[in-house]
C-alpha positions in Angstrom: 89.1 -33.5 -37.1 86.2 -35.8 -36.6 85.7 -35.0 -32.8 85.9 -31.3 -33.9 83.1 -32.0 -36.2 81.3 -34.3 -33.7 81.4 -31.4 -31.2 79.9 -28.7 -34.5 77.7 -30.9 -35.0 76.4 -31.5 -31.5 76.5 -28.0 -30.8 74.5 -27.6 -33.8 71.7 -30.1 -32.5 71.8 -28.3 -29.3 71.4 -24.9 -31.1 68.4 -26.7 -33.3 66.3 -28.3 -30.1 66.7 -24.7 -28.5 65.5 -22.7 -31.4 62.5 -25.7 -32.4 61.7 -25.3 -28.1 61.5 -21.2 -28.4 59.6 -21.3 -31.6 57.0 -24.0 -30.0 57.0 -21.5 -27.2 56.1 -18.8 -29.7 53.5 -20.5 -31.2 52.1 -21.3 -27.6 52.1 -18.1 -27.1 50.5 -16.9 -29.9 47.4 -19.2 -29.6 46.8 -18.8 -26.2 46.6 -15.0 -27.1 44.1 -16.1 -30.3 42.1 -18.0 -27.8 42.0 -16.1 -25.0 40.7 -13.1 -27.0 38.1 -15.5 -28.2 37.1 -16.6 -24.5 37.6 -12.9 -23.3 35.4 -12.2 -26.5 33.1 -15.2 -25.0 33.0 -13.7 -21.8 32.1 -9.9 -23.0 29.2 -11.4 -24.9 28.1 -13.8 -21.8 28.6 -10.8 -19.5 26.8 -8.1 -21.6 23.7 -10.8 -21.8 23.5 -10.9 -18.1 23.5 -6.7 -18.1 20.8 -7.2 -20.2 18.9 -9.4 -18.0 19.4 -7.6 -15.3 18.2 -4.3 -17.0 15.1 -6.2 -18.1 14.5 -7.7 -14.2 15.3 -4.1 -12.8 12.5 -2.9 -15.2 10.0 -5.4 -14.4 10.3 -4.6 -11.0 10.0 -0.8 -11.3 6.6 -1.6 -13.1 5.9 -4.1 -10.7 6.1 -1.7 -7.6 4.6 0.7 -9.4 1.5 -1.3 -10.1 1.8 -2.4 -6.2 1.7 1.2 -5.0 -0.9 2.2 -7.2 -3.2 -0.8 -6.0 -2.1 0.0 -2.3 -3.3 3.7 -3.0 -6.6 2.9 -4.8 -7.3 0.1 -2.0 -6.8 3.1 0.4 -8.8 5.2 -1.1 -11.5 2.9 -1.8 -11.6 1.8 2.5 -10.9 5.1 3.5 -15.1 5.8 0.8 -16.4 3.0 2.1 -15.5 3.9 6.0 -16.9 7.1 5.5 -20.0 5.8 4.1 -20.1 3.5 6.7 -19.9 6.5 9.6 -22.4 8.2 7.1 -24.9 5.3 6.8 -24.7 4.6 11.3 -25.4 8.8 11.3 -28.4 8.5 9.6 -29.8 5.2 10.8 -29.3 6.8 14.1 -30.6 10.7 13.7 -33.4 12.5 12.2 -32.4 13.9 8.8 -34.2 17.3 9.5 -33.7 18.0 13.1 -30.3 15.7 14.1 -31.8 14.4 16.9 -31.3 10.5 18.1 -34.0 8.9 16.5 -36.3 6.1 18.3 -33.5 3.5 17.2 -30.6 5.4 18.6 -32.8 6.0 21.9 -33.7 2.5 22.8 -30.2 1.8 22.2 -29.0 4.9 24.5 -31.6 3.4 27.6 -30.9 -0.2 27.0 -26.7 0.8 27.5 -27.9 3.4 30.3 -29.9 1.0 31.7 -27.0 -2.0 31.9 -24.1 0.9 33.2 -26.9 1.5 36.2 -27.4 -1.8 37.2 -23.6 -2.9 36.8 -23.0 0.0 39.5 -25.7 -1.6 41.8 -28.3 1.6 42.6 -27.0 4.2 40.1 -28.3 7.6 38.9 -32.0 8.1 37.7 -32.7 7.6 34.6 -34.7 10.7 32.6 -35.9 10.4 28.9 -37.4 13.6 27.9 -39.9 13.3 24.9 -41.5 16.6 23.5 -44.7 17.0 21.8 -45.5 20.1 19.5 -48.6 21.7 19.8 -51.1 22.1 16.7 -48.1 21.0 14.4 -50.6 19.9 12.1 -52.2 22.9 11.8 -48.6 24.6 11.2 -48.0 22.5 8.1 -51.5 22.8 6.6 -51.7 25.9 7.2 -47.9 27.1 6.1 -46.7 24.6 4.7 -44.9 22.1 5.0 -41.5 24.0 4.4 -42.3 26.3 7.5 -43.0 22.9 9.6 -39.6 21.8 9.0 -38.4 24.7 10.0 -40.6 25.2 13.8 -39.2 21.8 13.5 -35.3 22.6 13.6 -35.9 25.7 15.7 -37.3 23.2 18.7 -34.9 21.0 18.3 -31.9 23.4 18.4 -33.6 24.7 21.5 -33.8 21.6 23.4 -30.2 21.3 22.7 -29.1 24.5 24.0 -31.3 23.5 27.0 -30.9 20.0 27.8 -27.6 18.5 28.8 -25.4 16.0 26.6 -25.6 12.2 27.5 -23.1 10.1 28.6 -23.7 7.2 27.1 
């Protein structure tokens, strides 16, 4: 019965190195379950940190554009002033305050550009500069003062105006 025995007992071994392979297996299984929560774990922490990061960078550039817009909008504001006083500043050097008629500055500058455009076009149109001297102004401002003066002083002008024609130049 030894060969019955021999076959027992190598069916036996057989049966051994199959259930020592499946429990291996088992085990196997179970830590790569143990550490592949403890990656996946891993990974959930690494992944929320970049969330975070990104939260933090889409933040900073909210402010960022912010501050960029509001800098692009005060800039604006503060050419758009300065153009105006500019326009303002050339309207003044240019006029008489009280009457808003060219002033000698602006009229030199109106013959000398008259003066080139008539040449450049060999024999152009006369020239006329009209220049207008009130009567006894003097004794309109001592005698009314000086607040009627400026005020003979606007009438004229708006007359001329309404009478002479607009320049060209």
């Amino acid at each position: 019965r030894w060969r019955e025995a021999t076959l027992c007992l190598d069916e036996a071994r057989r049966l051994e190195t199959r259930l020592h392979a499946q429990r291996l297996s088992e085990q196997s299984a179970r830590l790569r379950l143990q550490f592949g929560r403890a990656r996946d774990a891993e990974d959930l922490r690494t992944l929320r940190q970049l969330n975070a990061q990104g939260q933090r960078l889409r933040n900073t550039q909210a402010v960022a554009l912010g501050l960029f817009v509001l800098l692009l909008v005060a800039s604006s504001a503060f050419a758009w002033r300065k153009l105006r006083q500019a326009r303002h500043l050339q309207s003044v050097a240019l006029s008489d305050e009280l009457t808003g008629l060219p002033n000698r500055r602006a009229m030199l500058a109106r013959a000398e550009a008259a003066l080139a455009q008539a040449q450049a076009q060999r024999g152009g149109g006369p020239l006329a500069v009209l220049m207008v001297d009130v009567d006894h102004f003097k004794r309109i401002n001592d005698t009314h003062g000086h607040a009627v003066g400026d005020a003979v002083l606007r009438h004229a002008a708006k007359r001329l105006q309404s009478v002479v024609r607009r320049s060209h130049a």
